[in-house]
mmJSON file of the N, C-alpha and C atoms, coordinates in Angstrom:
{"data_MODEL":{"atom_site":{
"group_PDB":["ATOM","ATOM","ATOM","ATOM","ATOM","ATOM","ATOM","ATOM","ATOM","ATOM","ATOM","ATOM","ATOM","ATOM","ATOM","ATOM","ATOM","ATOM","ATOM","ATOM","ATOM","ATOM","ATOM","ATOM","ATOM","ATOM","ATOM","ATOM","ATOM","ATOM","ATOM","ATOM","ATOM","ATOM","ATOM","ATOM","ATOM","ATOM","ATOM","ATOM","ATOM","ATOM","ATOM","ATOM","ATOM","ATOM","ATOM","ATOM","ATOM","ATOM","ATOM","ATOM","ATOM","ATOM","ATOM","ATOM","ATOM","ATOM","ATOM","ATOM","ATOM","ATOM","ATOM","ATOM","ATOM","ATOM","ATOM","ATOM","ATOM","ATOM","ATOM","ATOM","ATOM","ATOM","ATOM","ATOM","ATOM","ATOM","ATOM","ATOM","ATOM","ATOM","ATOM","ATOM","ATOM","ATOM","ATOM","ATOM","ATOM","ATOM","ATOM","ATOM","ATOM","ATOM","ATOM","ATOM","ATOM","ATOM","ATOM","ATOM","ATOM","ATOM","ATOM","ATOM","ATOM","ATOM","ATOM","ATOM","ATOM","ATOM","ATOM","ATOM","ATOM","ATOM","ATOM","ATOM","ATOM","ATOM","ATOM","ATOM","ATOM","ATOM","ATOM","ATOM","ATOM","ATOM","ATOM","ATOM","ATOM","ATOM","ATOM","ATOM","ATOM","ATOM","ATOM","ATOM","ATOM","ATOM","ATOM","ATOM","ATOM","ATOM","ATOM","ATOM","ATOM","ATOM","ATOM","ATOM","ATOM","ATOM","ATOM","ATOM","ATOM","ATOM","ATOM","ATOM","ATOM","ATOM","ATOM","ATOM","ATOM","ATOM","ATOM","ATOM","ATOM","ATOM","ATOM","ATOM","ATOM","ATOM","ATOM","ATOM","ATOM","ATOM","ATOM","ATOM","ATOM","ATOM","ATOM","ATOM","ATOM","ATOM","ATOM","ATOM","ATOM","ATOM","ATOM","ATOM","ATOM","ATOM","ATOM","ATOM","ATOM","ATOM","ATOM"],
"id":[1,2,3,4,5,6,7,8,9,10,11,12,13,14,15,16,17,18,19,20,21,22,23,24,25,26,27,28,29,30,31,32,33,34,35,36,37,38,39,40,41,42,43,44,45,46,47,48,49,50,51,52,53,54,55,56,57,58,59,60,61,62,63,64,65,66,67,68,69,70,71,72,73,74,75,76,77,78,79,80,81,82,83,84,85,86,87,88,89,90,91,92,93,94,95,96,97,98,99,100,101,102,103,104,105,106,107,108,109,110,111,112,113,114,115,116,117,118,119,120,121,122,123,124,125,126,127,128,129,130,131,132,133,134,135,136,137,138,139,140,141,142,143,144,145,146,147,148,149,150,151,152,153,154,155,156,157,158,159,160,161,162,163,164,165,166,167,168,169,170,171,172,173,174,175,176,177,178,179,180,181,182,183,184,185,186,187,188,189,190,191,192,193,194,195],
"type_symbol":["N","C","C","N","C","C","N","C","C","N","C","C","N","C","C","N","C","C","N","C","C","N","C","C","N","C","C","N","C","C","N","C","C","N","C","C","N","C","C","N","C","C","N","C","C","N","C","C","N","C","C","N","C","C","N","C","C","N","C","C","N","C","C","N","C","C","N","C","C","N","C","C","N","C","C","N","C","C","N","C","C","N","C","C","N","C","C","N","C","C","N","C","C","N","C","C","N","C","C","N","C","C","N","C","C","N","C","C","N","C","C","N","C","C","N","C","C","N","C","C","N","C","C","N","C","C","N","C","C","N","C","C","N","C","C","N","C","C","N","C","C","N","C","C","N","C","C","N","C","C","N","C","C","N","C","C","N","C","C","N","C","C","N","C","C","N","C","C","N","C","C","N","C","C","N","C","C","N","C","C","N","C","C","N","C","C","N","C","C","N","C","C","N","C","C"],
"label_atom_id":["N","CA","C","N","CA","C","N","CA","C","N","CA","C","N","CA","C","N","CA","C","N","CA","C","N","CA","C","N","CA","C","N","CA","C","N","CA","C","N","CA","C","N","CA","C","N","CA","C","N","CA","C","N","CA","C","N","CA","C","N","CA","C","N","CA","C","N","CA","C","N","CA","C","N","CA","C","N","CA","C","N","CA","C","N","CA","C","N","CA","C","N","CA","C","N","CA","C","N","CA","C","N","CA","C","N","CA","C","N","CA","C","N","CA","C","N","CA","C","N","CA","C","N","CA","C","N","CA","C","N","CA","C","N","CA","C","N","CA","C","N","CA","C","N","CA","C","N","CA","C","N","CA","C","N","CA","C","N","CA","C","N","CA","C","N","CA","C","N","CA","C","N","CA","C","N","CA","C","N","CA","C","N","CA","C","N","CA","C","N","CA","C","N","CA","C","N","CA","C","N","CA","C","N","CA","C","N","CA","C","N","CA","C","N","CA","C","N","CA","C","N","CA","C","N","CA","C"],
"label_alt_id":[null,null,null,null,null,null,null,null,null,null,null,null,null,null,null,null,null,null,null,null,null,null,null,null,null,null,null,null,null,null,null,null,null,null,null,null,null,null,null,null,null,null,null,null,null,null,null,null,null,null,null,null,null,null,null,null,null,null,null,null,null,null,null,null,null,null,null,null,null,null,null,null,null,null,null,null,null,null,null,null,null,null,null,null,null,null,null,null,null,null,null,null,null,null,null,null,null,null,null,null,null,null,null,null,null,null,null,null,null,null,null,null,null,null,null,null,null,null,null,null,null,null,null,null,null,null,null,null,null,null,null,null,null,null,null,null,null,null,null,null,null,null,null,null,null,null,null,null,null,null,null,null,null,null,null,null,null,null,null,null,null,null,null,null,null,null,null,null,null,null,null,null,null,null,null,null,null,null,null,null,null,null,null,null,null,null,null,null,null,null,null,null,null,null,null],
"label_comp_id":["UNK","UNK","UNK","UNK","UNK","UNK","UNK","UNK","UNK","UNK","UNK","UNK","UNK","UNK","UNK","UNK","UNK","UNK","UNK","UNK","UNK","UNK","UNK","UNK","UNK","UNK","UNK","UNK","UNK","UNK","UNK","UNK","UNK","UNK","UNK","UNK","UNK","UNK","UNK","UNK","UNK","UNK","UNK","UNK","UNK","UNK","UNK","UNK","UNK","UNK","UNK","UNK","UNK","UNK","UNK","UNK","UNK","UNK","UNK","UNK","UNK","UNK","UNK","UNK","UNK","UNK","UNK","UNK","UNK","UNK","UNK","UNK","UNK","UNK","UNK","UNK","UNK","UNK","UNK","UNK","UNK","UNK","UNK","UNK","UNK","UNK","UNK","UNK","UNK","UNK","UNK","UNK","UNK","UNK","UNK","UNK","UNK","UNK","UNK","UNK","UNK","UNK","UNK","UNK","UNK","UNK","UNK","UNK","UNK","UNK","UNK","UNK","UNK","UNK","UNK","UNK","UNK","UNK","UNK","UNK","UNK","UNK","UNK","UNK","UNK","UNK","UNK","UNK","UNK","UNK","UNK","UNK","UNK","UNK","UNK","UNK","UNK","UNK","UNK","UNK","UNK","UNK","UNK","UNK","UNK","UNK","UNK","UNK","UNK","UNK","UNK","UNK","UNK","UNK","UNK","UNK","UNK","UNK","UNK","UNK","UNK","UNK","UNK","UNK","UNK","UNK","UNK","UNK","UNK","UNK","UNK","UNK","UNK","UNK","UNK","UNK","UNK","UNK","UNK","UNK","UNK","UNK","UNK","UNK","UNK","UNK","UNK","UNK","UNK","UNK","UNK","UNK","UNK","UNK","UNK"],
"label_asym_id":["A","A","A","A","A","A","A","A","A","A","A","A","A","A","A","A","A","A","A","A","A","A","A","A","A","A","A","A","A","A","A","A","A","A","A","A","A","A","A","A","A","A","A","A","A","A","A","A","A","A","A","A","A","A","A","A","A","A","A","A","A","A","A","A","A","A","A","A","A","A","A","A","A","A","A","A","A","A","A","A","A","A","A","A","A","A","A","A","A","A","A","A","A","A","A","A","A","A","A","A","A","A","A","A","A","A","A","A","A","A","A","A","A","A","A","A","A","A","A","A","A","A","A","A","A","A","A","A","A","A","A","A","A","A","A","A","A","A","A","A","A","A","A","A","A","A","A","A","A","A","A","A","A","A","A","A","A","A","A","A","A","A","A","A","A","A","A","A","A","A","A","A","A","A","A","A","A","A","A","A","A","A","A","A","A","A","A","A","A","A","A","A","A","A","A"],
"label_entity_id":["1","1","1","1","1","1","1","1","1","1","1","1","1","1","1","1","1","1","1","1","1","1","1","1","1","1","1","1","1","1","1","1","1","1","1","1","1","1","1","1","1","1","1","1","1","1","1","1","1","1","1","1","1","1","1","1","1","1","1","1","1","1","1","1","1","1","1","1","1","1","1","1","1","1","1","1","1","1","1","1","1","1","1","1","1","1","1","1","1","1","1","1","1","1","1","1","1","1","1","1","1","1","1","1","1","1","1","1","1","1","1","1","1","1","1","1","1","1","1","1","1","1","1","1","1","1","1","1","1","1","1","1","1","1","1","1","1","1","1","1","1","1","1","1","1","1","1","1","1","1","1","1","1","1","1","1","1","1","1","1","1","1","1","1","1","1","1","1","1","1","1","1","1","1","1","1","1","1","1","1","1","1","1","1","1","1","1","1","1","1","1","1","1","1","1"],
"label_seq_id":[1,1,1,2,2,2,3,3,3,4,4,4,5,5,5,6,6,6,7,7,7,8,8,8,9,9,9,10,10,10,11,11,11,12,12,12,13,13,13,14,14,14,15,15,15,16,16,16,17,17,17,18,18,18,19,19,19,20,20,20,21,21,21,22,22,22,23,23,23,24,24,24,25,25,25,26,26,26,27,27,27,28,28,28,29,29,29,30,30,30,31,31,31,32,32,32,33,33,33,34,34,34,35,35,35,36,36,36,37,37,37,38,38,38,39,39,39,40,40,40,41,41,41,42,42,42,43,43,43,44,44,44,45,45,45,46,46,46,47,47,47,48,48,48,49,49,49,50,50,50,51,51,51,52,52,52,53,53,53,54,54,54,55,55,55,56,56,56,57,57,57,58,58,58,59,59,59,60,60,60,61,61,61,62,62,62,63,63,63,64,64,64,65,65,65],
"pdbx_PDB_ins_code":[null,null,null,null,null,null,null,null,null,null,null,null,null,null,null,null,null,null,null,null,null,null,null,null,null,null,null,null,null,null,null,null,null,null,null,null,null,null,null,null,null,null,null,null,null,null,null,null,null,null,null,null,null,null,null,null,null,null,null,null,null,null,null,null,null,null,null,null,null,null,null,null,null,null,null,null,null,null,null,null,null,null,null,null,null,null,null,null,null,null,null,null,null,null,null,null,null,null,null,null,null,null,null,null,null,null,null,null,null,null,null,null,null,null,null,null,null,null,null,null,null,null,null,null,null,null,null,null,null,null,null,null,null,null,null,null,null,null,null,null,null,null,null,null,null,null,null,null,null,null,null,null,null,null,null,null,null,null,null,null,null,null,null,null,null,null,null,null,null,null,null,null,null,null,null,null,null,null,null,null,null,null,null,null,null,null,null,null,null,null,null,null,null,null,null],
"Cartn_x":[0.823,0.0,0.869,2.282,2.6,3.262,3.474,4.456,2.975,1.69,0.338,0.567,0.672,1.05,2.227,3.347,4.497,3.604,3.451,3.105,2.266,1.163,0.272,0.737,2.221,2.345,1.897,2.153,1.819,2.358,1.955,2.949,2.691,2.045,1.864,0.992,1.886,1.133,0.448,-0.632,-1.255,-2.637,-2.525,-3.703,-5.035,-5.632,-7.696,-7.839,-8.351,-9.434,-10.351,-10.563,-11.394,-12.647,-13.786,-14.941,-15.926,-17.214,-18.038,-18.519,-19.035,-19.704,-20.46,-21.697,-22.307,-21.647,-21.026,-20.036,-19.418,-18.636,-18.206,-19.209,-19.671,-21.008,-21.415,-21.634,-21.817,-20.713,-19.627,-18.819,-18.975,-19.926,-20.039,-20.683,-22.053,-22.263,-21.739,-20.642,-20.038,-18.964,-18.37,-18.283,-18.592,-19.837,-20.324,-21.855,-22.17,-23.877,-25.013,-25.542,-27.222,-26.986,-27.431,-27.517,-26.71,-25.364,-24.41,-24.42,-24.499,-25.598,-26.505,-27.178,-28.782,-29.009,-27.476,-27.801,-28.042,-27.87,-27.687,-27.822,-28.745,-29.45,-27.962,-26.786,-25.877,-24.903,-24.653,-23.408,-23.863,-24.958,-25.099,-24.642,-24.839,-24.507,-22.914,-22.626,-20.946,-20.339,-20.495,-20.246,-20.298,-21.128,-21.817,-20.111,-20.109,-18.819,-17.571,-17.382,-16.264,-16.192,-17.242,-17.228,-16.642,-17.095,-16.869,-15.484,-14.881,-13.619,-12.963,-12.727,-12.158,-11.689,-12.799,-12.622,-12.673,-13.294,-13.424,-12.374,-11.452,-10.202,-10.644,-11.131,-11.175,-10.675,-9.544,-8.383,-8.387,-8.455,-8.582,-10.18,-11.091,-12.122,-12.336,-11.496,-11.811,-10.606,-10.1,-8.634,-9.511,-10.296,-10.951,-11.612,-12.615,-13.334,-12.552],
"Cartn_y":[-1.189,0.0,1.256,1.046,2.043,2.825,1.602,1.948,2.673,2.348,3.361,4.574,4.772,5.932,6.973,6.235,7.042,7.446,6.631,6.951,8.178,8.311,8.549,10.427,10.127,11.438,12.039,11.212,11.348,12.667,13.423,14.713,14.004,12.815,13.048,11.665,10.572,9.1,9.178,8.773,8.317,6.752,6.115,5.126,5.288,4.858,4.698,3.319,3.216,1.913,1.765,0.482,-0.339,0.273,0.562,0.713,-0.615,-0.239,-1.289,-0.898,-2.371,-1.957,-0.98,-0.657,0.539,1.725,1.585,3.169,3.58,2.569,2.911,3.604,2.562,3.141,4.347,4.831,6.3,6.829,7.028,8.255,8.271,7.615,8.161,9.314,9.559,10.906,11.903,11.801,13.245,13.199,12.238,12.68,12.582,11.551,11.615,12.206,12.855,13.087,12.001,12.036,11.413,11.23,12.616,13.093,11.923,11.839,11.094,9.506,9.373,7.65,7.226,8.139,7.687,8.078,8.577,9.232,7.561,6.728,5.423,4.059,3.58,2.0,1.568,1.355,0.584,1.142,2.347,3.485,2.548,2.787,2.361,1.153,0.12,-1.374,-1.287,-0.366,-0.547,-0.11,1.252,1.483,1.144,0.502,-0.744,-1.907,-1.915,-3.301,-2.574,-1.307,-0.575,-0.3,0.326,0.165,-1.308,-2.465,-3.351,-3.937,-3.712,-4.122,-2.909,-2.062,-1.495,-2.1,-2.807,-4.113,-2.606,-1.549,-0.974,-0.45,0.368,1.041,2.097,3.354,4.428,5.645,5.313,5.997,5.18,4.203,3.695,4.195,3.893,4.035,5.573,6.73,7.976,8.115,7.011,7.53,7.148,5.73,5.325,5.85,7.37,8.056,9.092],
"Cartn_z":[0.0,0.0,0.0,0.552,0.915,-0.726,-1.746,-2.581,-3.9,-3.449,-3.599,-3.708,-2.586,-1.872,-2.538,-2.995,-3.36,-4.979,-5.263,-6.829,-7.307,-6.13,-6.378,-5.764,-5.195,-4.605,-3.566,-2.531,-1.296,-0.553,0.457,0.991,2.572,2.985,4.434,4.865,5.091,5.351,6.87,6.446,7.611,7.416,9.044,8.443,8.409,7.775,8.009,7.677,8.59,8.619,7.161,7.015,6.382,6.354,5.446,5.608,5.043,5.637,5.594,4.367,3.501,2.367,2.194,3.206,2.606,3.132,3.947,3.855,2.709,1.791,0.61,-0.756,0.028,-1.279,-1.27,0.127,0.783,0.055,0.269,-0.58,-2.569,-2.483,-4.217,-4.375,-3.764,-3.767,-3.441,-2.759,-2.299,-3.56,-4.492,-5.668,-6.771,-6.918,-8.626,-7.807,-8.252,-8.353,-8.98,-8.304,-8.43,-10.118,-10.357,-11.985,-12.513,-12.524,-12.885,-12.55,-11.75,-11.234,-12.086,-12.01,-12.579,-14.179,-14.82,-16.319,-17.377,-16.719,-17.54,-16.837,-17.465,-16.359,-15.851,-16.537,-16.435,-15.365,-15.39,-14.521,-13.159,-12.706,-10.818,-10.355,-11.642,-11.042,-11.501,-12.63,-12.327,-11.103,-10.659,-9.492,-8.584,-8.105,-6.575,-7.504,-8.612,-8.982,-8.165,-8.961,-8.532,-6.728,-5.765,-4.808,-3.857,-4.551,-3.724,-4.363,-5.389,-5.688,-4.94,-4.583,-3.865,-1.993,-2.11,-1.158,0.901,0.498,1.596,1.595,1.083,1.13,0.465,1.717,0.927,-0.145,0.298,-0.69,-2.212,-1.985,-3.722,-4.382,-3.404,-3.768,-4.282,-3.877,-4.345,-5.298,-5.4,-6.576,-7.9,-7.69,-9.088,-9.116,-8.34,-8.895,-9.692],
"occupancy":[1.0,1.0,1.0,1.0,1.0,1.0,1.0,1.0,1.0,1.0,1.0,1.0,1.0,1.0,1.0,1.0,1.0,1.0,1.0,1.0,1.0,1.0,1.0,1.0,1.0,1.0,1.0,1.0,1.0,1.0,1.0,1.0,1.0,1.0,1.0,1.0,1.0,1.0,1.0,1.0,1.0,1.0,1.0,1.0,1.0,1.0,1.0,1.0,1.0,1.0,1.0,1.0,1.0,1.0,1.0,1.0,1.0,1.0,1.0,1.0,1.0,1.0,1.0,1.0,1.0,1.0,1.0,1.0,1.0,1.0,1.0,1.0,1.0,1.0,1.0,1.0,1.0,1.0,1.0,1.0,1.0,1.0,1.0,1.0,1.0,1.0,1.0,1.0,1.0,1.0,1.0,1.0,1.0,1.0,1.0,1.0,1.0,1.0,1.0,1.0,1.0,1.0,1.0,1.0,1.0,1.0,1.0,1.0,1.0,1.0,1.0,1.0,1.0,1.0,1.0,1.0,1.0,1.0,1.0,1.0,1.0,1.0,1.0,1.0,1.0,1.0,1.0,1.0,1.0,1.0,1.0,1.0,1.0,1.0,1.0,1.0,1.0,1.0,1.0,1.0,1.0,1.0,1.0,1.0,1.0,1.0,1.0,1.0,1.0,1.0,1.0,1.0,1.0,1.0,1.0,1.0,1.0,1.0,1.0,1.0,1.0,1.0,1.0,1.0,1.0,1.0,1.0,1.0,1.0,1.0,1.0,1.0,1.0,1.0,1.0,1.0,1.0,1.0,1.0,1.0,1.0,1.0,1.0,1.0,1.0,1.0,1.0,1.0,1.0,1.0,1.0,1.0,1.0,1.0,1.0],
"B_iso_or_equiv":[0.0,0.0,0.0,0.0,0.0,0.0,0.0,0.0,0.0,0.0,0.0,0.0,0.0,0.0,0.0,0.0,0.0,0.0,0.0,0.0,0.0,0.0,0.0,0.0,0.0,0.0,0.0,0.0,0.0,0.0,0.0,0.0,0.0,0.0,0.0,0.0,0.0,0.0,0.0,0.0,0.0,0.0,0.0,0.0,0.0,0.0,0.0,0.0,0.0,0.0,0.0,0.0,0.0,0.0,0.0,0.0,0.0,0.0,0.0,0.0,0.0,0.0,0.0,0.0,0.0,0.0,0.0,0.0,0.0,0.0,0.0,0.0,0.0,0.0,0.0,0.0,0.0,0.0,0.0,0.0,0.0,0.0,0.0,0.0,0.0,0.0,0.0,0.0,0.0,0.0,0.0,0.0,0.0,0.0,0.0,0.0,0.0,0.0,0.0,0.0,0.0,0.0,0.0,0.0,0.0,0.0,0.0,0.0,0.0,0.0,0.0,0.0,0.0,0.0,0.0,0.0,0.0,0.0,0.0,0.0,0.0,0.0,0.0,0.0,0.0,0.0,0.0,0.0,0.0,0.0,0.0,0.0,0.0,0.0,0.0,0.0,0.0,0.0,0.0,0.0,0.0,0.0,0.0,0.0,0.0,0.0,0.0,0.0,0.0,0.0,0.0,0.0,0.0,0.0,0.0,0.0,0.0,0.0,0.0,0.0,0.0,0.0,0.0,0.0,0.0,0.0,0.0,0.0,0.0,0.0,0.0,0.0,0.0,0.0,0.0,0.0,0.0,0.0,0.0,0.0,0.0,0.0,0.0,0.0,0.0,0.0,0.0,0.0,0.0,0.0,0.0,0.0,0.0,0.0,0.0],
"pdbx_formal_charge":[null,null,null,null,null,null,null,null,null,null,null,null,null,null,null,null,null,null,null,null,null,null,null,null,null,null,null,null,null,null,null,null,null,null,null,null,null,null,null,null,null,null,null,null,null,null,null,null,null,null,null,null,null,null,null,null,null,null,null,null,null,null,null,null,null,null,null,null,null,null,null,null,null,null,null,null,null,null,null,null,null,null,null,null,null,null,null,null,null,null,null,null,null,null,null,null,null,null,null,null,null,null,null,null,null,null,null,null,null,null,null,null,null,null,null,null,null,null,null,null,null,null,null,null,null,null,null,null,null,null,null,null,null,null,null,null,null,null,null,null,null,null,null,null,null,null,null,null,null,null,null,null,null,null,null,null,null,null,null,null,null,null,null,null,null,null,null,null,null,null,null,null,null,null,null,null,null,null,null,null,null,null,null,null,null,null,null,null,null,null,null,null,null,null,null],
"auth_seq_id":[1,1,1,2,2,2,3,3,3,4,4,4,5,5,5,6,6,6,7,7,7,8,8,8,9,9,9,10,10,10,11,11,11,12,12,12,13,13,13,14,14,14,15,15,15,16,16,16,17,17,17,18,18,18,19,19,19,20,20,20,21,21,21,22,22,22,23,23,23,24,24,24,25,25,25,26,26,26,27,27,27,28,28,28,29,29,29,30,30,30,31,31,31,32,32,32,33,33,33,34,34,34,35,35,35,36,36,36,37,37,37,38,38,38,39,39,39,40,40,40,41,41,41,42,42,42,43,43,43,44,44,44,45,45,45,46,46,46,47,47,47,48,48,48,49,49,49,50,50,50,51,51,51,52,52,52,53,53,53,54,54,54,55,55,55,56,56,56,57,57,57,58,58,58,59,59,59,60,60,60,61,61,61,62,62,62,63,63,63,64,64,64,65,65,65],
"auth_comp_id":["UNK","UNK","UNK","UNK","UNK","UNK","UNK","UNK","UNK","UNK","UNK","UNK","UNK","UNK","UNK","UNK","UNK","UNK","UNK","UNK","UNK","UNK","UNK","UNK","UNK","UNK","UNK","UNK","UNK","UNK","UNK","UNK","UNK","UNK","UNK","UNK","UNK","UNK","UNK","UNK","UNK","UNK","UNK","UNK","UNK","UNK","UNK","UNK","UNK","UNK","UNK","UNK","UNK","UNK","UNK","UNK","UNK","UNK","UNK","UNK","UNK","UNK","UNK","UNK","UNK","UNK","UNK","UNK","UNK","UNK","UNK","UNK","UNK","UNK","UNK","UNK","UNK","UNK","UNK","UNK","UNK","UNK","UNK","UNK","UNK","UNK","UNK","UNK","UNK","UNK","UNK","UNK","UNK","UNK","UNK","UNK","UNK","UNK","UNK","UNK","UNK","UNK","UNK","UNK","UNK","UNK","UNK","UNK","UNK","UNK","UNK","UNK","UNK","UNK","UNK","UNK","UNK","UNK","UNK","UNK","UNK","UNK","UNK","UNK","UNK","UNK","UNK","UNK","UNK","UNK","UNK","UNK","UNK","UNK","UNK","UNK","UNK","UNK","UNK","UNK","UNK","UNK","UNK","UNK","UNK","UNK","UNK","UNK","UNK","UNK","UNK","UNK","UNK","UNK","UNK","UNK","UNK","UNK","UNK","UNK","UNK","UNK","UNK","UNK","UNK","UNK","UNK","UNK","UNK","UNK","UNK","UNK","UNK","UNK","UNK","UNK","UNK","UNK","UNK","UNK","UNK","UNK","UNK","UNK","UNK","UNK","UNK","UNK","UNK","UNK","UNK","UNK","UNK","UNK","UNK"],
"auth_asym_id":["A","A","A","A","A","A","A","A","A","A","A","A","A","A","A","A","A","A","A","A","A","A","A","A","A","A","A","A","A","A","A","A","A","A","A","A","A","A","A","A","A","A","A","A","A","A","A","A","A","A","A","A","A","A","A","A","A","A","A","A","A","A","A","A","A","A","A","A","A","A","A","A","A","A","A","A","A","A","A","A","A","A","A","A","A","A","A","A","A","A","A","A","A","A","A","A","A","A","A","A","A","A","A","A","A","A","A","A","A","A","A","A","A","A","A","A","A","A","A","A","A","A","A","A","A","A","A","A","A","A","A","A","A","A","A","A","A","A","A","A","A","A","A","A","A","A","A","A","A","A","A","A","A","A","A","A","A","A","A","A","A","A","A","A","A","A","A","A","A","A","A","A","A","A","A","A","A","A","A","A","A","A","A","A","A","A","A","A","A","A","A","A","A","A","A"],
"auth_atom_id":["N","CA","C","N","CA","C","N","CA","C","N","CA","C","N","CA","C","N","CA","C","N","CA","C","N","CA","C","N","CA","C","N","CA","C","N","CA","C","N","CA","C","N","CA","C","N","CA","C","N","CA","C","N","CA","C","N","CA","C","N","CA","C","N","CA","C","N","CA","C","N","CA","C","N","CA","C","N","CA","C","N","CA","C","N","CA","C","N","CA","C","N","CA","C","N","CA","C","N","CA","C","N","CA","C","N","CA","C","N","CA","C","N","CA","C","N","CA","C","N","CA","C","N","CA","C","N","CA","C","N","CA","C","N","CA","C","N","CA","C","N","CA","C","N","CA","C","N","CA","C","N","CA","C","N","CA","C","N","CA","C","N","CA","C","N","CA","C","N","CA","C","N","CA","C","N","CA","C","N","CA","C","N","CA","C","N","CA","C","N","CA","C","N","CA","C","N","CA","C","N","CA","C","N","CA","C","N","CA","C","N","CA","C","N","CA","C","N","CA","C","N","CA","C","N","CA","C"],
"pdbx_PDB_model_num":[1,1,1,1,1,1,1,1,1,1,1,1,1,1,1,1,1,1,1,1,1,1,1,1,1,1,1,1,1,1,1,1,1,1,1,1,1,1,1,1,1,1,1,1,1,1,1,1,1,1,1,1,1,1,1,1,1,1,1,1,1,1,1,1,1,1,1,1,1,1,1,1,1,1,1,1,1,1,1,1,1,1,1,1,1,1,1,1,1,1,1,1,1,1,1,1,1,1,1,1,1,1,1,1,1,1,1,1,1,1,1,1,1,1,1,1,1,1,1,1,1,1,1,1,1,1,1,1,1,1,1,1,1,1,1,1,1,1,1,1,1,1,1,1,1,1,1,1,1,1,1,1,1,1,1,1,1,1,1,1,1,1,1,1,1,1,1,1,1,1,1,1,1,1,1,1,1,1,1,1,1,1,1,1,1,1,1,1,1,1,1,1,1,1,1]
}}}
């Protein structure tokens, strides 16, 4: 994780915990919008894919957004 971190240009490591599935799911709205969810039958069930391959690691989960 840590070599994540370098790549991605880190200025300042620190840890967070694991989130629970629907917590992850929770941070999509604070960056894709509804609008953006809901513009296409298909976008929501990719995202619920993408959320849970992120496997609860919030930092990946907002990098693949």
């Amino acid at each position: 994780m840590e070599d994540a971190c370098n790549t991605m240009g880190d200025q300042m490591k620190f840890k967070v915990d694991y989130l629970r599935p629907d917590d992850a799911w929770n941070l999509f709205p604070l960056t894709v919008t509804d609008g953006v969810l809901n513009s296409h039958t298909d976008i929501r069930k990719h995202a619920e894919t993408v959320a849970a391959l992120c496997g609860g690691l919030p930092l990946a989960l907002i990098e693949k957004l």
